[in-house]
DSSP file (Angstrom, degrees, kcal/mol; ACC not computed):
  #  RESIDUE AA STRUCTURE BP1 BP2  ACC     N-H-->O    O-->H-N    N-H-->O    O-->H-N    TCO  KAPPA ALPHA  PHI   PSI    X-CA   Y-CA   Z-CA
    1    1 A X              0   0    0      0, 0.0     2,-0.6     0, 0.0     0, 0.0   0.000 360.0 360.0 360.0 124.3   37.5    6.7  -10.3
    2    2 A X        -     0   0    0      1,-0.0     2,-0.1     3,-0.0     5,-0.0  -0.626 360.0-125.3 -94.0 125.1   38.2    4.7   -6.8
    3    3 A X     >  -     0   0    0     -2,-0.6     4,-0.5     1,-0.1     3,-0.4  -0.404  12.8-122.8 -62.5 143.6   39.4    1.1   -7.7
    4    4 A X  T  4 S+     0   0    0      1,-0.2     3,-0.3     2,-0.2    -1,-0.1   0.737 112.4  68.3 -77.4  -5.2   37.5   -1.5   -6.3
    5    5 A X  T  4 S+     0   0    0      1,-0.2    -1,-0.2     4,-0.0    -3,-0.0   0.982  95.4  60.4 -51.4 -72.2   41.0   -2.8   -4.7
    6    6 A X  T  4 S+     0   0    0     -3,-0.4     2,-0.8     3,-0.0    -1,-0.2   0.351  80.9  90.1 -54.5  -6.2   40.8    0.5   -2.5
    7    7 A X  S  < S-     0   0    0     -4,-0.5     0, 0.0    -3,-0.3     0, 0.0  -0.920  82.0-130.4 -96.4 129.0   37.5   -0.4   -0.7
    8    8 A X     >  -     0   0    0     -2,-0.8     4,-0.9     1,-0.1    -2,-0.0   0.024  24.7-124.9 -52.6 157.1   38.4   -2.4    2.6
    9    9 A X  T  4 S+     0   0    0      1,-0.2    -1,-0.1     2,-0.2    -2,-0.0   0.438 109.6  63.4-128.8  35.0   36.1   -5.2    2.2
   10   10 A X  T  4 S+     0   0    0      1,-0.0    -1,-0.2     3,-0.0    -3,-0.0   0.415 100.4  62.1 -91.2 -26.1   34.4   -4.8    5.6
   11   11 A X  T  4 S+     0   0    0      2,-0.1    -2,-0.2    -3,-0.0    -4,-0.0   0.913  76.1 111.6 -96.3 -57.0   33.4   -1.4    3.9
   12   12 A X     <  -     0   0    0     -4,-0.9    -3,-0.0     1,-0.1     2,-0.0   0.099  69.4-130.3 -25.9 114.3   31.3   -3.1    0.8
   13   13 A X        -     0   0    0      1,-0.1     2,-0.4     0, 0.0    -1,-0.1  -0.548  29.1-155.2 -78.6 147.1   27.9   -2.3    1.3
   14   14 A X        -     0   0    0     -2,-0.0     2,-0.4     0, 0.0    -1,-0.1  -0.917  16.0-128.8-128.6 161.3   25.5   -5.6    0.9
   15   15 A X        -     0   0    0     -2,-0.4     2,-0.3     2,-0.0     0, 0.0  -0.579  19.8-171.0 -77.3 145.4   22.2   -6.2    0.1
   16   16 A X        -     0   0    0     -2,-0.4     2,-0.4     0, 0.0     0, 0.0  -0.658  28.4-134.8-121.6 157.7   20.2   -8.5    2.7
   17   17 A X        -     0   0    0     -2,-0.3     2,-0.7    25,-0.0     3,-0.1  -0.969  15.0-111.0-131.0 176.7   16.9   -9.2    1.1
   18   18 A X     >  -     0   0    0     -2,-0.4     4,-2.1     1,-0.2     0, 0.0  -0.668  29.3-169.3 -97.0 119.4   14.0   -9.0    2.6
   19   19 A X  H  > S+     0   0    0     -2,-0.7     4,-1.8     2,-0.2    -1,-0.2   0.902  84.0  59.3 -79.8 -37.3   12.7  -12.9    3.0
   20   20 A X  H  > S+     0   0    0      2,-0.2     4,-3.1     1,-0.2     5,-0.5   0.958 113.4  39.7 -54.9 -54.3    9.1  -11.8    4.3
   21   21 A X  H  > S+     0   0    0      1,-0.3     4,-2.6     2,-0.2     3,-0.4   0.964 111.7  49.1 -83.1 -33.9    8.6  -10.0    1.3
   22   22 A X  H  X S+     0   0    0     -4,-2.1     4,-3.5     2,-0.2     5,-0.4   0.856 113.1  52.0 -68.5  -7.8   10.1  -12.1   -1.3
   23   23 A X  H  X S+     0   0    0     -4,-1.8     4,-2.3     1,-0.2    -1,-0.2   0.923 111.0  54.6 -64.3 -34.1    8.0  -15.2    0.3
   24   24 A X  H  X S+     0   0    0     -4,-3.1     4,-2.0    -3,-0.4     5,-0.3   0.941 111.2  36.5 -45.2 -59.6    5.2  -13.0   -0.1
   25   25 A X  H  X S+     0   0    0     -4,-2.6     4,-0.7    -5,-0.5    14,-0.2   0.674 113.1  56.5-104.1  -9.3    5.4  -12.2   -3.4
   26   26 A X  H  X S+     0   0    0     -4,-3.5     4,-1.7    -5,-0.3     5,-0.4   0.854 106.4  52.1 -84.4 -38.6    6.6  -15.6   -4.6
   27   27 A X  H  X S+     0   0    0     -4,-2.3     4,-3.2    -5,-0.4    -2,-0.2   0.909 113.6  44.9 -43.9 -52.9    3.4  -17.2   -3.0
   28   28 A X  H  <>S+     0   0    0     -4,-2.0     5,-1.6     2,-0.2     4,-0.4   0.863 113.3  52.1 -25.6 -59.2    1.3  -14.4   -5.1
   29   29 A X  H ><5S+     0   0    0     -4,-0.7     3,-2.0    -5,-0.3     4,-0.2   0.994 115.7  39.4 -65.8 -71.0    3.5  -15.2   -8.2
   30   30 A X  H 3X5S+     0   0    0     -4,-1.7     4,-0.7     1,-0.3    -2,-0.2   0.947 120.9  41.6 -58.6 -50.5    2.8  -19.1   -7.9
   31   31 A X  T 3<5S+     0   0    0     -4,-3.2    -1,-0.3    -5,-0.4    -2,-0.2   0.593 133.9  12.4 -61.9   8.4   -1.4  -18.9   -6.8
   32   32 A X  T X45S+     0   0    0     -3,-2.0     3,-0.5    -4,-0.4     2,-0.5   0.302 134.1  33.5-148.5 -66.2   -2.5  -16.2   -9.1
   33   33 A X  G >4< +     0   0    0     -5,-1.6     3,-1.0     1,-0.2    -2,-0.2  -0.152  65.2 132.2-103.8  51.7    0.1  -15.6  -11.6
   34   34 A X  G 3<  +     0   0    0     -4,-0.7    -1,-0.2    -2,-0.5     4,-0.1   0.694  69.3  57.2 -49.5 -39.3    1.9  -18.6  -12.5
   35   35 A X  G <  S+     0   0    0     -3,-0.5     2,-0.3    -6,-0.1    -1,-0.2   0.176  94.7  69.4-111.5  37.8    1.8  -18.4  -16.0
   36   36 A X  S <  S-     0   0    0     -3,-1.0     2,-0.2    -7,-0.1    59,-0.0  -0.921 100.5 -95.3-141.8 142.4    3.4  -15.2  -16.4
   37   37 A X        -     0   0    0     -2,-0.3    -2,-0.1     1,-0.1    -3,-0.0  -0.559  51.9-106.4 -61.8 114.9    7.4  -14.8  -15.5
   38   38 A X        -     0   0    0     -2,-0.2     2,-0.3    -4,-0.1    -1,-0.1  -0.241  37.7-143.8 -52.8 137.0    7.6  -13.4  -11.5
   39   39 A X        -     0   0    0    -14,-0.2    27,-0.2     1,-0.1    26,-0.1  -0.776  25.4 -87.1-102.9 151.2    8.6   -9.7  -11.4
   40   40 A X        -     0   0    0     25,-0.3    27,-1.0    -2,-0.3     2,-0.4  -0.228  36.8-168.6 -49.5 139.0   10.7   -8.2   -9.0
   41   41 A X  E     +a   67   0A   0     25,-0.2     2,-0.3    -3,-0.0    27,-0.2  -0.995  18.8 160.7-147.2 128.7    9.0   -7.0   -5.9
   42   42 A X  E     -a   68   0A   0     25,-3.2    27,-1.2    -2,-0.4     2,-0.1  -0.921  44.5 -91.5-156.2 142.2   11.4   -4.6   -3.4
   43   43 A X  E     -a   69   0A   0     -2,-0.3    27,-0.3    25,-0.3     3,-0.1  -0.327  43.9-122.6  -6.4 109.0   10.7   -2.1   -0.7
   44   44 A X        -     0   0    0     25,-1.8     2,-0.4     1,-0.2    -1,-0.1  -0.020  44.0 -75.8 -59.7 177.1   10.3    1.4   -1.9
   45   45 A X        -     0   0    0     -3,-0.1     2,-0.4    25,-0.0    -1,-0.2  -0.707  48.5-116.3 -96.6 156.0   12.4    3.8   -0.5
   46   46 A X        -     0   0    0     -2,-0.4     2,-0.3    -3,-0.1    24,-0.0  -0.680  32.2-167.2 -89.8 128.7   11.5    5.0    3.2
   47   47 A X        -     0   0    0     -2,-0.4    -1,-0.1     2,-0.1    25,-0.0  -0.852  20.1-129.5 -89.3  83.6   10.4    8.9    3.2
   48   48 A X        +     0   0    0     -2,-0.3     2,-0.4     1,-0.0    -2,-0.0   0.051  45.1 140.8 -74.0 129.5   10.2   10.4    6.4
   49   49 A X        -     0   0    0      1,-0.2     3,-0.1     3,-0.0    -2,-0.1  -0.972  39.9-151.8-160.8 132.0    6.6   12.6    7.3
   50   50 A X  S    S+     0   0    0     -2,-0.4     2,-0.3     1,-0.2    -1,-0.2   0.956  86.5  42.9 -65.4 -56.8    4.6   12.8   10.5
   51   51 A X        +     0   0    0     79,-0.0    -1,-0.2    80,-0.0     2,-0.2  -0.904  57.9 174.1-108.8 125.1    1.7   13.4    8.4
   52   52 A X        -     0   0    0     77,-1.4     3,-0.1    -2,-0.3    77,-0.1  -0.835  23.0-166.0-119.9 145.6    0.0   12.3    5.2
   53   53 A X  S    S-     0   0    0     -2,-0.2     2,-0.2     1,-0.2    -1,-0.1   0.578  85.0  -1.8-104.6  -4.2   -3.1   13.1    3.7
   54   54 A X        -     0   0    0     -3,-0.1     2,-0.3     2,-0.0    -1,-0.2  -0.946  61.8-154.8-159.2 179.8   -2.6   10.2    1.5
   55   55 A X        -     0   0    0     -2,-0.2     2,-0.5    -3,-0.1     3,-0.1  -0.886  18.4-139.5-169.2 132.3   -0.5    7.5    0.6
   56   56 A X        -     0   0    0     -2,-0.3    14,-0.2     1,-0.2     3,-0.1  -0.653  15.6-170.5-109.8 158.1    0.3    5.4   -1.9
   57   57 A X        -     0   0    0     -2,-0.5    13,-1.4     1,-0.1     2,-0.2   0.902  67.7  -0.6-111.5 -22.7    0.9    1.4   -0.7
   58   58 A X  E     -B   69   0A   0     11,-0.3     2,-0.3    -3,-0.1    11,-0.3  -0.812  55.9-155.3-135.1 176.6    2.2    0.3   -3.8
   59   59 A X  E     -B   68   0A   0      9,-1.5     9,-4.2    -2,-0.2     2,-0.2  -0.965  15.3-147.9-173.1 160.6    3.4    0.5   -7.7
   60   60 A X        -     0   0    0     -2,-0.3     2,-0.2     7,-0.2     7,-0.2  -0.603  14.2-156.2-118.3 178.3    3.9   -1.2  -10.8
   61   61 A X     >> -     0   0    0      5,-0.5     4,-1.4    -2,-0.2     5,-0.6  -0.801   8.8-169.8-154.3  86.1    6.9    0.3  -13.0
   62   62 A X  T >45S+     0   0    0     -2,-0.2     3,-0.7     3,-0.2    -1,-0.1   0.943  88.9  60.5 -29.4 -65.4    5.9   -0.9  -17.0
   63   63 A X  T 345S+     0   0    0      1,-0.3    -1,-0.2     2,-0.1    -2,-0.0   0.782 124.7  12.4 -51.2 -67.0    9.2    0.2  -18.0
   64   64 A X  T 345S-     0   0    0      2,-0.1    -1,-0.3    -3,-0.1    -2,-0.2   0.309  96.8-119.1 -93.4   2.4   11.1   -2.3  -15.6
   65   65 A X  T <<5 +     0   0    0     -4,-1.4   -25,-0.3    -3,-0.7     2,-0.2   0.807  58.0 177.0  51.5  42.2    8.1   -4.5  -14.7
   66   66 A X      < -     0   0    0     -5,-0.6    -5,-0.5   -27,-0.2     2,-0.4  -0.592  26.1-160.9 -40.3 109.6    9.1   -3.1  -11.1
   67   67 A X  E     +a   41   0A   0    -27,-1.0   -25,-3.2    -2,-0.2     2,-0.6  -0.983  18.6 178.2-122.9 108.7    6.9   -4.1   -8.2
   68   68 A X  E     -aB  42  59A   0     -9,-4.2    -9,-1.5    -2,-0.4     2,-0.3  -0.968  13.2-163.2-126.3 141.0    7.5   -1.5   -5.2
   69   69 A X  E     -aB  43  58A   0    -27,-1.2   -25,-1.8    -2,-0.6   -11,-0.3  -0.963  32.7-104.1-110.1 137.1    5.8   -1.5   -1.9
   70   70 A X    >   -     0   0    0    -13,-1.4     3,-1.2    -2,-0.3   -24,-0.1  -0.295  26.7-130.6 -62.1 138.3    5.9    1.5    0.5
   71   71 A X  G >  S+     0   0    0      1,-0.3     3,-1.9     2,-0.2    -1,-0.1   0.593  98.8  77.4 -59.0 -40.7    8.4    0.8    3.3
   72   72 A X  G 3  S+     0   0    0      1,-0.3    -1,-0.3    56,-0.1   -15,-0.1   0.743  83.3  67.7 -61.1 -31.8    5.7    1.9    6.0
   73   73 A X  G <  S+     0   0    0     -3,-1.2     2,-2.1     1,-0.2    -1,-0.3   0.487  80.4  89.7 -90.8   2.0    4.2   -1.5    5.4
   74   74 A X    <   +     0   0    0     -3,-1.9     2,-0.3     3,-0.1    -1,-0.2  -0.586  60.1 122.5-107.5  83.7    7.4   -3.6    7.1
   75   75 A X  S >  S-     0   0    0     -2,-2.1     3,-3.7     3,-0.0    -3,-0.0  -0.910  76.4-127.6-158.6 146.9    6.4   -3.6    9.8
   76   76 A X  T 3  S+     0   0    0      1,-0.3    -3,-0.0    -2,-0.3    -2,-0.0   0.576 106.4  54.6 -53.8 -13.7    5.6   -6.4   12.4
   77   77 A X  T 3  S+     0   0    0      2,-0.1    -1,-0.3     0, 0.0     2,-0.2   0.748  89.5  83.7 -85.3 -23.0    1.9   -5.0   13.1
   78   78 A X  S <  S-     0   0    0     -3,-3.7     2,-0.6    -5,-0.1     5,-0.0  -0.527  86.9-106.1 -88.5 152.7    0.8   -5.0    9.5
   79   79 A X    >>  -     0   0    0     -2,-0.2     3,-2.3     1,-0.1     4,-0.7  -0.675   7.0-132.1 -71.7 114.0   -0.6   -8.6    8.0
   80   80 A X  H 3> S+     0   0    0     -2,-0.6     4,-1.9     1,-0.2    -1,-0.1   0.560 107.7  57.9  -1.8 -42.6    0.9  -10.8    5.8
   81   81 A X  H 3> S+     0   0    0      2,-0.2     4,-3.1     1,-0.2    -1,-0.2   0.887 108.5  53.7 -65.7 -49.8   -2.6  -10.9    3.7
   82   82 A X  H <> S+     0   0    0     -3,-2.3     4,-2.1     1,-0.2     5,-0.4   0.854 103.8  44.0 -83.6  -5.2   -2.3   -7.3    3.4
   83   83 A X  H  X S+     0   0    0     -4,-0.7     4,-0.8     2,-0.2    -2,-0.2   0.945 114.2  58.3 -92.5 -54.0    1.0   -6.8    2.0
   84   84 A X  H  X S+     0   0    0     -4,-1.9     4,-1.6     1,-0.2     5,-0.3   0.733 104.2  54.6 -41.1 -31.6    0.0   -9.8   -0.5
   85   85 A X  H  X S+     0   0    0     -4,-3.1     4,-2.1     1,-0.2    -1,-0.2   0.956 104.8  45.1 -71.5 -43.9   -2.8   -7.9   -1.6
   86   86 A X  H  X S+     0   0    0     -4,-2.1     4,-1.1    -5,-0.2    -2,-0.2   0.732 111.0  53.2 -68.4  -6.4   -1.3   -5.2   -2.5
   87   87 A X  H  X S+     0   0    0     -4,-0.8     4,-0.9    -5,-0.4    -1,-0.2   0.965 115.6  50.6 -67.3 -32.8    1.7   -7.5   -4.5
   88   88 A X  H  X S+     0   0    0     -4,-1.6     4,-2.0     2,-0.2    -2,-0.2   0.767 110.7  42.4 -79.0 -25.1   -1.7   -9.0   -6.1
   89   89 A X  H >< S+     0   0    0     -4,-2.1     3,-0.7    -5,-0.3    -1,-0.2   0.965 113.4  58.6 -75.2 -69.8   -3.1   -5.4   -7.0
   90   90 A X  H >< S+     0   0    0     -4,-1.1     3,-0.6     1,-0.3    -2,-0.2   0.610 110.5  39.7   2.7 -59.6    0.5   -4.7   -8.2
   91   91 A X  H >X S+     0   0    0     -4,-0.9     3,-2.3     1,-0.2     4,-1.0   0.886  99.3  65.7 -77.3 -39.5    0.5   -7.4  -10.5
   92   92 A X  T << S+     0   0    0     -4,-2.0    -2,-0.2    -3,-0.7    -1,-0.2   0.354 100.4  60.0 -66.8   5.7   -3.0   -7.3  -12.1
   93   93 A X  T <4 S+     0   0    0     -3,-0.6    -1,-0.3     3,-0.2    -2,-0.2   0.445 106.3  53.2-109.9   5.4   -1.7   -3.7  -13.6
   94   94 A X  T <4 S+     0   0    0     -3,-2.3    -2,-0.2     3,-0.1    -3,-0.1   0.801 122.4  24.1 -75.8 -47.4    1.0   -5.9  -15.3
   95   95 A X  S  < S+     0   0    0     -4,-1.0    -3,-0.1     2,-0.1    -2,-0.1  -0.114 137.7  30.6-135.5  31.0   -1.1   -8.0  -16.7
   96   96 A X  S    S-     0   0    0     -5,-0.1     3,-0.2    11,-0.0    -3,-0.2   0.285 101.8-130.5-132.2 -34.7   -4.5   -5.6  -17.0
   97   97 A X        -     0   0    0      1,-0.1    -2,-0.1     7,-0.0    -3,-0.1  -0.413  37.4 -44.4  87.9 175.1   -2.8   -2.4  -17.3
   98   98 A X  S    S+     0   0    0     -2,-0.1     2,-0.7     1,-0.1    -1,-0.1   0.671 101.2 102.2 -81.4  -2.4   -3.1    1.2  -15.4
   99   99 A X        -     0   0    0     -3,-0.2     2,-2.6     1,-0.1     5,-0.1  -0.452  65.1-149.1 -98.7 112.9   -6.6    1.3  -15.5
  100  100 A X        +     0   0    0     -2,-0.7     2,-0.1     4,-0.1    -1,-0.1  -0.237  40.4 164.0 -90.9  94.5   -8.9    0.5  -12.6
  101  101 A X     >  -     0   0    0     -2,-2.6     4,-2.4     1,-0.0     5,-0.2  -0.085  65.0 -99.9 -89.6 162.7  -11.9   -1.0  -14.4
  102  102 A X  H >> S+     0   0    0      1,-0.2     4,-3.8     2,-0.2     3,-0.9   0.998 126.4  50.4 -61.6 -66.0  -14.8   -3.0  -13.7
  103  103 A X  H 34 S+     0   0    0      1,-0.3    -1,-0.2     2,-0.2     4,-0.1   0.634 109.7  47.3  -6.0 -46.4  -12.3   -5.8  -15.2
  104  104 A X  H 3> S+     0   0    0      2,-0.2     4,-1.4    -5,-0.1    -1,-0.3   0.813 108.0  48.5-108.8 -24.9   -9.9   -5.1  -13.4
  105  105 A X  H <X S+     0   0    0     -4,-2.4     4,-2.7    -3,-0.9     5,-0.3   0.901 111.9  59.6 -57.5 -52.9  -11.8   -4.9   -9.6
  106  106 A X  H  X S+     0   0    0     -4,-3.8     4,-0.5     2,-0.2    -3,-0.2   0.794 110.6  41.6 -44.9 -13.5  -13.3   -8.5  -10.9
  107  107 A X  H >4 S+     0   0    0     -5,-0.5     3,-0.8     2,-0.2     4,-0.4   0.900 110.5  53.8 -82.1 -54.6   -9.8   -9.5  -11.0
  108  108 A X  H >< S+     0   0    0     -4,-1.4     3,-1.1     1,-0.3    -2,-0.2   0.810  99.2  58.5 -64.8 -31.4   -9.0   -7.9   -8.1
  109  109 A X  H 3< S+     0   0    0     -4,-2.7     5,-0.3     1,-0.2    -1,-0.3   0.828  89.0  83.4 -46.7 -33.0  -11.8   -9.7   -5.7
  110  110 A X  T <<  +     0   0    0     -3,-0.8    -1,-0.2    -4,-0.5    -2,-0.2   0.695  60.9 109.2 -50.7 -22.2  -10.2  -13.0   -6.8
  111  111 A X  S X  S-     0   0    0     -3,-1.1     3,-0.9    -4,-0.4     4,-0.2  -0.292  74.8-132.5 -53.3 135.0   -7.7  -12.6   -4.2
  112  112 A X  T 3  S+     0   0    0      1,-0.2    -1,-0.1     2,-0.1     3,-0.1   0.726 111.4  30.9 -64.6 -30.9   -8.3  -15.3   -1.2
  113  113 A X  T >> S+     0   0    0      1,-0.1     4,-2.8   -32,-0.1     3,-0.8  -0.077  84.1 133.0-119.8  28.5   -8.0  -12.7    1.5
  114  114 A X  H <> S+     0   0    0     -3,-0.9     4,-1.6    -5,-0.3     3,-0.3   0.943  75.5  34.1 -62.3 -89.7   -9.4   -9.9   -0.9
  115  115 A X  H 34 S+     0   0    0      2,-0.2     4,-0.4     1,-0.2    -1,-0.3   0.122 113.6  53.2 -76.0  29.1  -12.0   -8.4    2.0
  116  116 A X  H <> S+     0   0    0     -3,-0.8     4,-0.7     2,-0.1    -1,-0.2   0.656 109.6  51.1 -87.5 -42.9  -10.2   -8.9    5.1
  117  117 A X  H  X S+     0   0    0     -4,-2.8     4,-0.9    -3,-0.3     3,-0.3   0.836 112.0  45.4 -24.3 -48.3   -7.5   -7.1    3.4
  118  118 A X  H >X S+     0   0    0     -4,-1.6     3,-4.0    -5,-0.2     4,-1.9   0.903 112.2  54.1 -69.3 -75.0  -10.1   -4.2    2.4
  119  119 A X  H 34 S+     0   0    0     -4,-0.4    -1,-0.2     1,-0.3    -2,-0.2   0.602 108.6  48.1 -61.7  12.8  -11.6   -4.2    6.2
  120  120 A X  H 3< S+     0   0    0     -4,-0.7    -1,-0.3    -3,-0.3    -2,-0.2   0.464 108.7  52.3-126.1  25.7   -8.0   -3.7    7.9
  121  121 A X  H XX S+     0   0    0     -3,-4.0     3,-2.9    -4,-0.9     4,-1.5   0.739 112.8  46.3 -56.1 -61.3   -7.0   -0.8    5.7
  122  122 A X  T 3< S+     0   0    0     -4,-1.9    -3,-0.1     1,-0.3     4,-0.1   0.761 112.2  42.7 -72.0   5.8   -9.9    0.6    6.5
  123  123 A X  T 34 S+     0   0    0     -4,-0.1    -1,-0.3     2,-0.1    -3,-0.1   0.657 129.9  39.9 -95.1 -13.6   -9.7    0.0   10.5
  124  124 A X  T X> S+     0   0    0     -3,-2.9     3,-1.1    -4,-0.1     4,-0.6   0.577  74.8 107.2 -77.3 -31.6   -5.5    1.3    9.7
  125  125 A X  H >X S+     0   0    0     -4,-1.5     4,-1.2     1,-0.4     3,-1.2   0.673  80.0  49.3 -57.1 -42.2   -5.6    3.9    7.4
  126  126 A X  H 34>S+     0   0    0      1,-0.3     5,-1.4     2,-0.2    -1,-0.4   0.821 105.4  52.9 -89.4 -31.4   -4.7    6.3    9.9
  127  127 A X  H <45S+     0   0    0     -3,-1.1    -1,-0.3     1,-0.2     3,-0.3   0.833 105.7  52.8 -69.2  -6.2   -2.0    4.7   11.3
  128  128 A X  H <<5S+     0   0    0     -3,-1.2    -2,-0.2    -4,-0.6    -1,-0.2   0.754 113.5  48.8 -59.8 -35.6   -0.4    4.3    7.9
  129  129 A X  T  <5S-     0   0    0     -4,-1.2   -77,-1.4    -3,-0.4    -1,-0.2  -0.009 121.3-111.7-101.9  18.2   -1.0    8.6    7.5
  130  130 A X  T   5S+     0   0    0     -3,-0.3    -3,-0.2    -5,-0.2    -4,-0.1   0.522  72.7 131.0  65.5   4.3    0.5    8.8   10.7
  131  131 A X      < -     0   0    0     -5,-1.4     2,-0.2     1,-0.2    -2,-0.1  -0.475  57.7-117.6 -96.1 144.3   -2.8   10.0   12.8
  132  132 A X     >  -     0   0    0     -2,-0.1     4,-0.7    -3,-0.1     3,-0.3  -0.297  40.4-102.2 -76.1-171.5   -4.1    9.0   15.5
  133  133 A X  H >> S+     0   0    0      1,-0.3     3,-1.3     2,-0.2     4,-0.8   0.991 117.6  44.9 -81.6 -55.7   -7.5    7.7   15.1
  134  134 A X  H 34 S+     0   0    0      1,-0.3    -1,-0.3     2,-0.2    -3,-0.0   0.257  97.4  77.0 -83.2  18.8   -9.7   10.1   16.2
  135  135 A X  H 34 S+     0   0    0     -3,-0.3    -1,-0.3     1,-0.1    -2,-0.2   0.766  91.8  60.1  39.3 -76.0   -7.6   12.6   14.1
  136  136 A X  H << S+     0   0    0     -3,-1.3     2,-0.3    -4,-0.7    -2,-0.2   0.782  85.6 103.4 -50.3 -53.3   -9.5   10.8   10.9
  137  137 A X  S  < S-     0   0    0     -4,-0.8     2,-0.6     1,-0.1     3,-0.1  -0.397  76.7-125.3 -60.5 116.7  -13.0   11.9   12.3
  138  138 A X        -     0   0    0     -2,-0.3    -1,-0.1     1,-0.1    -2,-0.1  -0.523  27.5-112.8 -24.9  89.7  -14.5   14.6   10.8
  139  139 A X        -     0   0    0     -2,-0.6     2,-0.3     1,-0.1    -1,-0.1   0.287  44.1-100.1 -25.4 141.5  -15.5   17.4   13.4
  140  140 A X        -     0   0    0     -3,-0.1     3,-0.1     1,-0.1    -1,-0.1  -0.804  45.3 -92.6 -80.6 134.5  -19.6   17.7   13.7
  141  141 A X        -     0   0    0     -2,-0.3     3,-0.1     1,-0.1    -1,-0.1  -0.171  45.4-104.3 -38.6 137.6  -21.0   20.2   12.0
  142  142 A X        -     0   0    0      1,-0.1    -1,-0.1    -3,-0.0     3,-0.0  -0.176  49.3 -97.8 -85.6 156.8  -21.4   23.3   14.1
  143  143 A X        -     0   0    0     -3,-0.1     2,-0.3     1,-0.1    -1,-0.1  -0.176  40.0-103.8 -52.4 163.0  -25.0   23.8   15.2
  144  144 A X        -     0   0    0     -3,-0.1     3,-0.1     1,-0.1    -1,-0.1  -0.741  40.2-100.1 -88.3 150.5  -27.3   26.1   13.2
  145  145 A X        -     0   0    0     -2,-0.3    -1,-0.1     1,-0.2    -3,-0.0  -0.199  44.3 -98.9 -64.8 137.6  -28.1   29.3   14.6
  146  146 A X        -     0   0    0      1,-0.1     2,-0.3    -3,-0.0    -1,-0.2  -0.236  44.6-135.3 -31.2 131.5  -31.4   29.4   16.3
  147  147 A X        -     0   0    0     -3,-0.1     2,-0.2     1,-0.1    -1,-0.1  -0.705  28.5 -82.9 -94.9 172.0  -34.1   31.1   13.9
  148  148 A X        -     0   0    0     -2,-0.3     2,-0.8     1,-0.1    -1,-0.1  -0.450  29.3-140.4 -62.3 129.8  -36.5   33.5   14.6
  149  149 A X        -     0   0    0     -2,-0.2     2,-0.3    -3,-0.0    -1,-0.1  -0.864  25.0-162.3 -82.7  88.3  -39.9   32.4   16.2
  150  150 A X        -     0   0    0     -2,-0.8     2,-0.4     2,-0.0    -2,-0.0  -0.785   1.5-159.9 -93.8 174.5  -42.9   34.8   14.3
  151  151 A X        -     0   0    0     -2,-0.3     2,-0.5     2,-0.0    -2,-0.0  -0.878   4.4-163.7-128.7 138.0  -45.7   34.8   15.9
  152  152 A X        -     0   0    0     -2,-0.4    -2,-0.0     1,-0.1     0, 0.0  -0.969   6.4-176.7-115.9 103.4  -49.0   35.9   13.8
  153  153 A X              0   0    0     -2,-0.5    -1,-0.1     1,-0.2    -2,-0.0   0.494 360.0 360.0-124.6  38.3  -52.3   37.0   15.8
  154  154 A X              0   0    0      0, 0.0    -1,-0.2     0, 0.0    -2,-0.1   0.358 360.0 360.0-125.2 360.0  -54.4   37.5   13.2
């Protein structure tokens, strides 16, 4: 067992926290969920892949009441709104539960920046999954083969 005496104390790793996100996710905690204790909300750990076919941007943890956000989203290009929606989504399984329900999408519209959020995932996705954009497009279907012309003359 190394004594804590024997680490140098230039050597001591420290924790910074991240100010963006906890401002984030106290602004969330006071407008929406105020009357419920703020849960911890941290950075996930960063997993490095060129390519995704999916991805998940966030999670609740029942068991530690654990709010994690994917790492890919600190970064200066993404919005402030959207990384608050997903704190918001995050929390409404805290206090809804795992299920995404008609209940629990009414909830989830309540958010102030609810569809701009929606419309720049979906104008993003692909840089989140690593792709370029046209990457994301579906090839066109290939043509269909000519058919046969008959010709009747009676």
């Amino acid at each position: 067992m190394l004594a804590m005496s024997a680490i140098a104390p230039d050597r001591i790793p420290l924790v910074v926290p991240d100010t963006r996100l906890e401002s984030l996710a106290g602004e969330v905690h006071r407008t929406y969920f105020s009357k419920y204790p703020p849960l911890p909300v941290r950075w996930g750990q960063q997993i490095t892949r060129k390519k995704r076919r999916s991805i998940r941007l966030g999670s609740y943890n029942h068991h530690t009441t654990e709010i994690r956000i994917h790492p890919i989203l600190n970064a200066p290009h993404v919005p402030s709104i959207f990384i608050m929606s997903v704190i918001h989504h995050e929390y409404l399984h805290h206090v809804l539960g795992p299920h995404h329900n008609r209940r629990f999408h009414q909830h989830e519209r309540q958010f102030q920046h609810h569809r701009e959020a929606q419309e720049w995932i979906r104008g993003n996705l692909f840089l989140l999954l690593g792709r370029k954009k046209n990457e994301l497009k579906r090839p066109a279907p290939p043509p269909a083969p000519p058919q046969a012309v008959q010709a009747s003359l009676f």
